[in-house]
C-alpha positions in Angstrom: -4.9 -13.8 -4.8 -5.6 -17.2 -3.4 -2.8 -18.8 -5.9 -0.5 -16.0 -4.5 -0.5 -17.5 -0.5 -3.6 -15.4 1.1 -4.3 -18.2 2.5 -1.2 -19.2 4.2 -1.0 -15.6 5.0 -4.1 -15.2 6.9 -3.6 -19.0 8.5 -0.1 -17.4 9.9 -1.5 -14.3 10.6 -3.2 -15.1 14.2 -5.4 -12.7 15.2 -6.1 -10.2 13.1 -7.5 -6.5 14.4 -10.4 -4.5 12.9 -9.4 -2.9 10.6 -7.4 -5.8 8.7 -10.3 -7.8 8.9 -12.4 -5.6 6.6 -9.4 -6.3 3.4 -11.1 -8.1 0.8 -10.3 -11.6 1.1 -10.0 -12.0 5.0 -13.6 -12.7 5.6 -13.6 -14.9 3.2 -10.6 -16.8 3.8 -11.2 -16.8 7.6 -14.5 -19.2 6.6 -12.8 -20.7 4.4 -9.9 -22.0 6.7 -12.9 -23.0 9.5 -14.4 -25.2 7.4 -17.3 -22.7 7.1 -17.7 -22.4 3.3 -16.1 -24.1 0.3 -12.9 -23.0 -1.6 -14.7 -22.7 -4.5 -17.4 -20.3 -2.5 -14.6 -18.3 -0.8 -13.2 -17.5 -4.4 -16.7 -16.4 -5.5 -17.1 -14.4 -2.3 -13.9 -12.6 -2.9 -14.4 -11.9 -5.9 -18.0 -10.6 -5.7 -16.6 -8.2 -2.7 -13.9 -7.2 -5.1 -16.7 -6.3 -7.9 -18.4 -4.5 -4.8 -15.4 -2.4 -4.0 -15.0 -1.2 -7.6 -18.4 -0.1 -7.7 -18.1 1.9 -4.2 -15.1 3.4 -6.2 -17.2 4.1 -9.4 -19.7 5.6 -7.2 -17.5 7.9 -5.4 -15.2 9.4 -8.5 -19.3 9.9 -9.9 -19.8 12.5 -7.8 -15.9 14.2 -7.9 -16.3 17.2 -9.5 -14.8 17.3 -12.6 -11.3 19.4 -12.7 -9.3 19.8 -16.2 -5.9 19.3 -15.3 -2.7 19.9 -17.0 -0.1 16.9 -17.0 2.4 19.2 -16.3 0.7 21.0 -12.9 2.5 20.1 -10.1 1.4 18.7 -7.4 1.2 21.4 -4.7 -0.6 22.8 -7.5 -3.2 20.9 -8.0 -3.8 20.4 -4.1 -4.1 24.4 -3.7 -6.9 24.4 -6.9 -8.8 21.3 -5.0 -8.1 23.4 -1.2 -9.3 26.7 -3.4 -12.4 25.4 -4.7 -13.7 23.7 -1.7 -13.2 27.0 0.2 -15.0 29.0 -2.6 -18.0 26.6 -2.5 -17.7 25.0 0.9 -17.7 21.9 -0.3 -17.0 20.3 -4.1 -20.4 19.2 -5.1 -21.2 22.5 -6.8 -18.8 22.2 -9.4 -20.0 20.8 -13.0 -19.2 16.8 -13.3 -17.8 15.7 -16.9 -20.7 15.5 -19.6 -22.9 18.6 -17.5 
């Protein structure tokens, strides 16, 4: 990322709104081009908030229900068997989770 221009991209950005502030490296680099923290810390920090991210992901397919589905199911298809089982059940966290 850093080896890749981030941080002449986020130097030449100017201002940067809400909600491209809260990409993973931004922060960081933001600091890092105000003298705030090191280069060496602003890699670390981007890469523990990348290790952070992953687990938020982890986390959230966790608790996806688990939903067997054909390689060759269309798509429309398998959007009206996620639409159908949230309507049967109100929500998805009824449905059994791989390994229950």
């Amino acid at each position: 990322m850093l080896a890749s221009g981030a941080i002449k991209e986020v130097a030449a950005a100017g201002p940067i709104g809400i909600t491209a502030s809260r990409m993973i490296g931004v922060t960081e680099i933001q600091q890092y081009l105000r003298n705030e923290i090191t280069l060496a810390r602003c890699a670390e920090a981007i890469k523990q908030a990348t290790r952070q991210y992953a687990k938020r992901q982890l986390t959230w397919f966790r608790a996806q229900p688990y939903t067997p589905i054909s390689p060759g199911l269309a798509l429309p298809d398998i959007v009206e068997l996620y639409q159908g089982a949230r309507t049967a059940t109100g929500s998805m966290r009824g449905f059994r989770r791989r390994g229950d």
